[in-house]
Legacy VTK file of the C-alpha trace (Angstrom):
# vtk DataFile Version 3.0
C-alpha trace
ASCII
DATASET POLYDATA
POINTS 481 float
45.783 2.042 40.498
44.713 5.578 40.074
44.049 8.342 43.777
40.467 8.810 42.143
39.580 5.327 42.635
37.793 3.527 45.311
40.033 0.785 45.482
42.840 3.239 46.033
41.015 5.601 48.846
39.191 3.341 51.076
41.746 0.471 51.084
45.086 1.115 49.838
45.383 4.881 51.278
43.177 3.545 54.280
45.681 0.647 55.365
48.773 2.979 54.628
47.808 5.948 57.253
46.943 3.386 60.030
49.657 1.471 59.540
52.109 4.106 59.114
50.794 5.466 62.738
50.869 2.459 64.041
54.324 2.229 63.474
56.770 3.264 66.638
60.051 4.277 64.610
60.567 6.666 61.798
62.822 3.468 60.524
59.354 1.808 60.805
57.311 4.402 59.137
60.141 4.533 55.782
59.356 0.503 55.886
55.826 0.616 55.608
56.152 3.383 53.124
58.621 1.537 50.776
56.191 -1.756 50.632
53.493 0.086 49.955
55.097 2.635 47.259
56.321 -0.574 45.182
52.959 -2.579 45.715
51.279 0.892 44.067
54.146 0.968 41.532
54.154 -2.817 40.291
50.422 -2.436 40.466
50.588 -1.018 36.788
53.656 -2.773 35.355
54.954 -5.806 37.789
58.042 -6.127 35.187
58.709 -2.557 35.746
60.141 -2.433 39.335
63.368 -3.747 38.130
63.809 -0.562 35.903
62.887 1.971 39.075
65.169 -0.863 41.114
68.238 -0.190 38.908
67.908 3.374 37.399
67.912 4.147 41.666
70.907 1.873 41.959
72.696 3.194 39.138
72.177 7.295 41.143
72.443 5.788 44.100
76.195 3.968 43.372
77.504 7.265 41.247
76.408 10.265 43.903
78.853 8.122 46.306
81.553 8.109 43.791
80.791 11.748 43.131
80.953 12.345 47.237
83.878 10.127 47.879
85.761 11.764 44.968
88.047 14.537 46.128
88.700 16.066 42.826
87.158 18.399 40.536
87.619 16.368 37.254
86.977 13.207 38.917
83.200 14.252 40.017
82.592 15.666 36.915
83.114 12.223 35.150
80.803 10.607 37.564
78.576 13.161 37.361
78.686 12.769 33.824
78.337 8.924 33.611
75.722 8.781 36.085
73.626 11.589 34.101
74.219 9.496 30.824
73.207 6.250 31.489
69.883 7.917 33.846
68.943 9.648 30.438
70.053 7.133 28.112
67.198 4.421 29.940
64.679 7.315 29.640
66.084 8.149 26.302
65.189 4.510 25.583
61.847 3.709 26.380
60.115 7.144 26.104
61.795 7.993 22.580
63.017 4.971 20.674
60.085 3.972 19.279
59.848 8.066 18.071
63.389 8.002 16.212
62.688 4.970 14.701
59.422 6.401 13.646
60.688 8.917 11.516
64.347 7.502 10.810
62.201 4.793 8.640
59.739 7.672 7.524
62.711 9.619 6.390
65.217 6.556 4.906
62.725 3.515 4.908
65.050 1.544 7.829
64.073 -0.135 10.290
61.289 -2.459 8.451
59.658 -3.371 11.895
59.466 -1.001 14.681
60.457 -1.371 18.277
57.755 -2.655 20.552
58.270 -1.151 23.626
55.969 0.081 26.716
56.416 2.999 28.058
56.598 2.827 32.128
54.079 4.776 34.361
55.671 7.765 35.802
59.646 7.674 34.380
59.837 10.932 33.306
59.246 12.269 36.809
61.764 9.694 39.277
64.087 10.069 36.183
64.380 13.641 36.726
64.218 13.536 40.790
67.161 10.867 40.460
69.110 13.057 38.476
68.440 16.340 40.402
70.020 13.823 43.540
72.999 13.204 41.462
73.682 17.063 40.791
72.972 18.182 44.438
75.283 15.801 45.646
77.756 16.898 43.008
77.178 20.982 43.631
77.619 19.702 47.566
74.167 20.725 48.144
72.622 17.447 49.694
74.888 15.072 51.225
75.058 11.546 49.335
72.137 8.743 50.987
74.638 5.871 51.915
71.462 3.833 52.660
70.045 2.528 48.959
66.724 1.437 49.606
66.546 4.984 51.692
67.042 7.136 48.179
64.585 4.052 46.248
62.010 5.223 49.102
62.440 8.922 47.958
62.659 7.803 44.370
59.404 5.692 44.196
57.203 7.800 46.929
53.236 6.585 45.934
52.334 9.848 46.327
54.217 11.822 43.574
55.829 8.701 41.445
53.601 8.916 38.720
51.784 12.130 38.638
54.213 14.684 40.404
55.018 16.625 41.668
58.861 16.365 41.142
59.962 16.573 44.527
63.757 17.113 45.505
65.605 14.943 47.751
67.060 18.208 49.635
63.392 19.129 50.477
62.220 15.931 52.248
65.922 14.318 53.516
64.715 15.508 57.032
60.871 13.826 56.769
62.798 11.151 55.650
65.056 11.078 58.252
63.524 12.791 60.730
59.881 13.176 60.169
56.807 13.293 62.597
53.413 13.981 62.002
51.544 16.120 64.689
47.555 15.791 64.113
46.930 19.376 62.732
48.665 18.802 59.792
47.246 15.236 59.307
43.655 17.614 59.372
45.258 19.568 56.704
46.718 16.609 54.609
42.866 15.031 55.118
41.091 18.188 53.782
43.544 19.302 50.680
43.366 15.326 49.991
39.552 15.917 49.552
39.549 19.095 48.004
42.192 17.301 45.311
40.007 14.328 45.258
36.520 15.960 44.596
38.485 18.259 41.936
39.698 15.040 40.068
36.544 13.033 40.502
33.923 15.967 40.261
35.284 18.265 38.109
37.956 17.153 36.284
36.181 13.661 35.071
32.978 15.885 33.829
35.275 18.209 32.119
37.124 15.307 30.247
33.266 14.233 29.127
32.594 17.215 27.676
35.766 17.472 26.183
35.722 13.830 24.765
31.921 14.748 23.422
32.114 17.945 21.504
36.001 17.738 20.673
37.311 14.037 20.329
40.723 13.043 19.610
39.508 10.247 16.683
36.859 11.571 14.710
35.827 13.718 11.655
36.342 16.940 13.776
36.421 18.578 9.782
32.684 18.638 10.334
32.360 20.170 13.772
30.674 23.439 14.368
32.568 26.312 15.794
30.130 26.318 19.093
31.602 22.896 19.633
35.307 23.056 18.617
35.118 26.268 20.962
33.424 25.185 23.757
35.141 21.550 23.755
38.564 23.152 23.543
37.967 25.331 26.533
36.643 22.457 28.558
40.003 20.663 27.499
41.554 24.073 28.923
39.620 23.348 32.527
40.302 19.569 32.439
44.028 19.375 32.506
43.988 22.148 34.827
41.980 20.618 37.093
43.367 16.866 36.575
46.995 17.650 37.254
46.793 20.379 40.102
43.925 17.652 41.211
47.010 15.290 41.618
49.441 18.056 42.875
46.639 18.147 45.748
46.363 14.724 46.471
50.008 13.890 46.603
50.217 17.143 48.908
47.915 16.467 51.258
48.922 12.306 51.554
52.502 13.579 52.401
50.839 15.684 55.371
49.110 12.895 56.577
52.168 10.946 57.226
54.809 14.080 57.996
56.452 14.702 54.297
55.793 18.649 53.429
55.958 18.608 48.983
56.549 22.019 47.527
53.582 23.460 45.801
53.112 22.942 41.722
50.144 25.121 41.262
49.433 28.323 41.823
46.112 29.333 39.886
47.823 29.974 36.460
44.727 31.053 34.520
44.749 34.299 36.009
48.298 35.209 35.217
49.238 38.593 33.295
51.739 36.920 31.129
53.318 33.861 29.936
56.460 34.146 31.565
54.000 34.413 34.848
52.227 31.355 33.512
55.001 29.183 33.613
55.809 30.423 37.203
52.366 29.107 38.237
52.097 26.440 35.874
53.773 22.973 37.261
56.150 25.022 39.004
58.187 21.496 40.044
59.043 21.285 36.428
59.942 24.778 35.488
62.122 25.161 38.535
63.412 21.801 37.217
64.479 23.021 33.972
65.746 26.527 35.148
68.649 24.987 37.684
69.466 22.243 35.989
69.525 23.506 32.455
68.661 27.118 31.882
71.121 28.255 34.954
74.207 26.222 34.063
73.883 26.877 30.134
74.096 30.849 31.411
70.577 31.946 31.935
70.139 35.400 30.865
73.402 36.820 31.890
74.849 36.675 28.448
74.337 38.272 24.955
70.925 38.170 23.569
71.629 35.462 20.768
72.877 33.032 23.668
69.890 33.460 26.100
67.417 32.924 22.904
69.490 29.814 22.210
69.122 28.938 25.830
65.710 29.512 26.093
64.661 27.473 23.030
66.837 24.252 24.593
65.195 24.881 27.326
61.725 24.477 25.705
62.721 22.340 23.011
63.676 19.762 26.252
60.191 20.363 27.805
58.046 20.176 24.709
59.760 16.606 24.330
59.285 15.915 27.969
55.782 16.240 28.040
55.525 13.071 24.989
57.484 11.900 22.371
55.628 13.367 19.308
55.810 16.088 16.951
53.194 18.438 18.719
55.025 18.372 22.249
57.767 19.344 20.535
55.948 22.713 18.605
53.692 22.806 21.638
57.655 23.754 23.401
58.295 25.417 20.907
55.593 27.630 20.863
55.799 28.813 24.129
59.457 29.924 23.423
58.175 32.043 20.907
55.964 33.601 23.053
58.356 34.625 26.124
60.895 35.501 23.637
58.435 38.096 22.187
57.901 38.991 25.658
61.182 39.651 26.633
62.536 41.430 24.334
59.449 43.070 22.034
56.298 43.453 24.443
58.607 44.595 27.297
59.138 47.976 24.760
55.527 48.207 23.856
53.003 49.402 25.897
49.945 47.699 24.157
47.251 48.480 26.280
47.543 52.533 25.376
47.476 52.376 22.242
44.187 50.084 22.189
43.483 52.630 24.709
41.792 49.551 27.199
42.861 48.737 30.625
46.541 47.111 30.956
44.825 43.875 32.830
41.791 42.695 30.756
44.768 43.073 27.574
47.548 41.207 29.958
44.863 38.692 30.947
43.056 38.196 27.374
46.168 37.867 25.759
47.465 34.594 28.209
43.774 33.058 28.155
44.253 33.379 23.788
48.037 31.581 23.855
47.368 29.346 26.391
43.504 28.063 24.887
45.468 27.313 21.418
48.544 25.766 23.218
45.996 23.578 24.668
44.893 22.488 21.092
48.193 21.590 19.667
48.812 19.518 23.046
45.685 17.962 22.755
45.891 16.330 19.180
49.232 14.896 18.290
48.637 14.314 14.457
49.246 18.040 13.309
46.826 17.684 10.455
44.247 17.250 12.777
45.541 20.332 14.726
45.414 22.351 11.358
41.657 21.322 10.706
40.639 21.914 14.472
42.326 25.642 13.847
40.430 26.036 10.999
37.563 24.826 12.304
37.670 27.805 14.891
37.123 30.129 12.302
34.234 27.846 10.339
36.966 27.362 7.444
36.258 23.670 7.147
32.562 24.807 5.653
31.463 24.411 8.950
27.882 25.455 11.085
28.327 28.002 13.607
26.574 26.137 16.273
24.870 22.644 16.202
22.104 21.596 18.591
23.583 18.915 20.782
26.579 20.982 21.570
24.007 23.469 22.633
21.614 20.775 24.620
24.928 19.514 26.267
26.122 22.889 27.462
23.001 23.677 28.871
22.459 20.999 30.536
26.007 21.642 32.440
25.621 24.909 32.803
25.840 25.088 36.842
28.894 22.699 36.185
30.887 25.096 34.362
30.820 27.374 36.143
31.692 25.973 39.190
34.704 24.711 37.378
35.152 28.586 36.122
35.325 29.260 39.895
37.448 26.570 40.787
40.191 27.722 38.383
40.677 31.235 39.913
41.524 31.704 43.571
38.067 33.263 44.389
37.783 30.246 47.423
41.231 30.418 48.634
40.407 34.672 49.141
37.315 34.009 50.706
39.086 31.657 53.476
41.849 33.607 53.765
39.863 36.531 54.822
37.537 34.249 56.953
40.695 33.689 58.546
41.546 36.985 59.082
38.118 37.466 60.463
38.224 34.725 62.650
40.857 36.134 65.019
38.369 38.701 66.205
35.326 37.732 65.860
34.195 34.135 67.554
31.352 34.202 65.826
33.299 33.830 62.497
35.631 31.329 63.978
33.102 29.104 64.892
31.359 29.108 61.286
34.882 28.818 60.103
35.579 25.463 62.268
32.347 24.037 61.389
33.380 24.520 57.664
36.464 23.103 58.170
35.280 20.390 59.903
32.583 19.658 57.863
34.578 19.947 54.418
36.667 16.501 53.856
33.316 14.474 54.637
31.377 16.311 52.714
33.879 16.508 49.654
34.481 12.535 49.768
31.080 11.664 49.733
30.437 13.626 46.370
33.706 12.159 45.119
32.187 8.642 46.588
28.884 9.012 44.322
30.823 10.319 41.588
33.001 7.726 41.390
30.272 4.982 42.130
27.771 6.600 39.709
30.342 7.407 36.500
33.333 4.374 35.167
34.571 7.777 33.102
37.908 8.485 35.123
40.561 8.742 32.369
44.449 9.199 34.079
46.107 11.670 31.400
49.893 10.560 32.936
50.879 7.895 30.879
53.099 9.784 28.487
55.059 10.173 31.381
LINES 1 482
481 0 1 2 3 4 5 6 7 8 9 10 11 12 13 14 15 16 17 18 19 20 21 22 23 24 25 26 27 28 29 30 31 32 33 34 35 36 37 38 39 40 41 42 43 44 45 46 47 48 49 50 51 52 53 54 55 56 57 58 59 60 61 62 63 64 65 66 67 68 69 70 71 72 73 74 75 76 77 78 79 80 81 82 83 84 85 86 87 88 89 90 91 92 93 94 95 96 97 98 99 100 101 102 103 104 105 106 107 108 109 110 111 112 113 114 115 116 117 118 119 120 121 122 123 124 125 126 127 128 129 130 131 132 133 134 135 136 137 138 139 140 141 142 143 144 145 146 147 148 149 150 151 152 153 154 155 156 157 158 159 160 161 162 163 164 165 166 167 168 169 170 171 172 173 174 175 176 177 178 179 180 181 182 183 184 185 186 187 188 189 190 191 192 193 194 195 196 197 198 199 200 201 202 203 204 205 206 207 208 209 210 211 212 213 214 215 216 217 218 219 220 221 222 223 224 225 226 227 228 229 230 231 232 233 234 235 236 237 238 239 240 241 242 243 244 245 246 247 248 249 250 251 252 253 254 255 256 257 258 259 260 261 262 263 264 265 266 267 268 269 270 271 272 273 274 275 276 277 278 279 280 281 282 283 284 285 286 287 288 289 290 291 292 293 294 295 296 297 298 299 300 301 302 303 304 305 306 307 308 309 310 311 312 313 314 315 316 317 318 319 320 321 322 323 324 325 326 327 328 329 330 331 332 333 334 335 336 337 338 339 340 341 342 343 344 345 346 347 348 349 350 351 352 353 354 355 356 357 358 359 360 361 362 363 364 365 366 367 368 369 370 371 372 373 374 375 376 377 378 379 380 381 382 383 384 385 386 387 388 389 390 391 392 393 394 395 396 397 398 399 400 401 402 403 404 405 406 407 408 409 410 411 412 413 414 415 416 417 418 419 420 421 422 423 424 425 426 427 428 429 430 431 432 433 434 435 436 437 438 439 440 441 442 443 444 445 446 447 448 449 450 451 452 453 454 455 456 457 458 459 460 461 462 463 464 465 466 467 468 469 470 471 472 473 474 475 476 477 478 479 480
């Protein structure tokens, strides 16, 4: 069961608000919540539950040891333990079947490979459970002595599968604690239908285009530049759009019933550099990766060989996060190149005087270049196919420079685009903000600006409604996770 589905929106999400409101108790509210977080869980791999049942247990059972452990050495060997086995199970069933791959490419052994399924939405509880574990063990978050309290954290329908990675130090109290006055369930409803029309409208059409003029099977030897450009930069707007669609949705269902998640988006396109990028760019998992790994190997604070050697674990770990194949990997990779050059060459040259053009359009060309072929190696994960799509930006497979139905199909989405241009950039979010502003003064402006508001959500989910009804294309991009 996928948010953009009708299914999920006018019966499961339906059912879940009422009955969460109709509960009395917050004990009453985490109940309802629980059952219907592992009915949406089991929905996509019954079998499955048990793993999310024990890799919570296992957390749950060493952050008390860790707590109830009075000294240093002693936590650090739960902490340790606990850490272990939490990776070793993802370790398992996201990268077996990769090691095995190339152990028997490399040495011919094993014969067979390892069959094994990878479950919805590991990589993200995996790393909530272990951010618990350390919090508990830096004495940040005091240890959950109630287990199926930490499995309702752990396996939260809103941000299980998709994100974002939510701490248990930022929603212990909604937990605990939470209630839900009606303004915010009005701003759960609308950023729920502004993530929901982004995913259905938007996103979906973006992932048709893509699919179209730049498909992952294919000879793509043969395509013309128009199409390998055009399809890669509608690639570019798709898993934009898809995952801070998701980020929206699971943000706006917590408000609806009192849990307040953490941002993961903040308009990344428009950043000035790569090290910005990644501060806008599923900000959940960079801030992930920075305390729990960058910060404790020593950050920057040491000599320059030892922060390049911790920033390349750093994105060595989240190039292999993101899938367990060879272009993740370079796709990390890749981006530690990039911040490395920033830190320590670009931060000496000043590039835009001596190309004598404004510091911003450089700044901002620059990002939209790395980021546009990032997006190609993550796309494709056979790297000969990445090598001909490359070459095939530059017409050095021999081929056209444009082609007819790339040009036809273009056109006829032109409006499209650019919407989804707009809807990229923070162009709406200005324009409200300084309705806003306007509003306190002027009642004329506040009561256009209520209307709006008002008239938003039902307008959004009824163009999500015919989208949905009208088009079975509605592809969910989180399984490698």
């Amino acid at each position: 069961m996928v948010f953009s589905s009708l299914l999920f929106v006018f019966a499961f999400l339906a059912s879940n608000i009422v009955l969460h409101r109709l509960m009395p108790t917050v004990k009453g509210k985490n109940i309802i919540m629980l059952c219907f977080s592992l009915i949406f869980y089991a929905w996509g791999g019954p079998k499955y539950i048990i793993l999310l049942l024990s890799m919570v247990f296992i957390c749950w059972f060493f952050a008390l040891r860790i707590e109830k452990c009075s000294g240093t050495r002693g936590k650090k060997v739960w902490l340790f333990f606990g850490c272990a086995l939490t990776l070793g199970i993802l370790g398992y069933f996201k990268y077996a079947v990769f090691f095995a791959e190339n152990l028997k490419a490399l040495t011919g052994f094993p014969e067979s490979l390892p069959n094994i399924v990878l479950p919805i939405g590991i990589s993200f509880y995996t790393f909530q459970l272990l951010s618990y574990v350390v919090d508990v063990y830096r004495g940040q978050v005091v240890a959950q002595k109630k287990y199926w309290l930490l499995l309702l954290y752990a396996s939260l329908f809103h941000q299980c599968i998709a994100g974002p990675i939510v701490r248990y130090k930022d929603v212990r109290q909604d937990i605990l604690y939470r209630k839900v006055a009606l303004p915010e369930l009005s701003d759960g409803i609308r950023r729920f239908t502004v993530g929901l029309a982004k995913k259905a409208v938007l996103a979906n059409t973006c992932a048709m285009l893509a699919d179209t003029m730049l498909p992952i099977t294919g000879n793509l030897a043969s395509a013309s530049v128009l199409a390998i450009v055009a399809g890669s930069a509608c690639y570019m707007l798709e898993i934009y759009l898809d995952f801070s669609a998701y980020s929206d949705m699971a943000i706006g269902m917590g408000l609806m019933v009192g849990f307040h998640y953490n941002e993961n988006f903040n308009y990344p396109y428009i950043a000035g550099t790569i090290t910005d990028f990644w501060r806008r760019w599923h900000i959940s998992l960079s801030t992930f990766f920075r305390d729990y790994v960058y910060i404790p190997l020593g950050g920057n604070r040491c000599k320059v060989w030892r922060h390049i050697l911790n920033m390349l674990i750093v994105w060595f770990l989240t190039g292999m996060w993101h899938g367990a194949s060879w272009n993740f990997i370079l796709w990390g990779l890749y981006y530690f190149v990039f911040l490395v050059i920033e830190k320590y060459i670009f931060s000496k040259i000043k590039l835009a005087d001596c190309l004598k053009i404004p510091a911003a359009v450089v700044r901002h060309g620059y990002v939209v270049a790395v980021v546009f072929f990032g997006w190609i190696l993550f796309r494709f994960t056979e790297l000969d196919v990445v090598v001909t799509v490359v070459k095939g930006l530059f017409g050095l497979n021999g081929n056209s420079l444009i082609d007819g139905s790339t040009q036809i199909l273009l056109k006829n989405h032109m409006f499209f685009l650019i919407f989804a241009v707009i809807a990229v950039v923070p162009l709406g979010k200005k324009i409200r903000e300084t309705m806003l502003e306007k509003a306190s003064v002027n009642p004329y402006v506040c009561t256009i600006l209520n209307v709006f508001e008002i008239l938003l959500p039902p307008v959004l989910l009824i163009l999500s409604l015919m989208a949905l009804v009208g088009d079975s294309y509605n592809p969910f991009l989180y399984f490698q996770f």
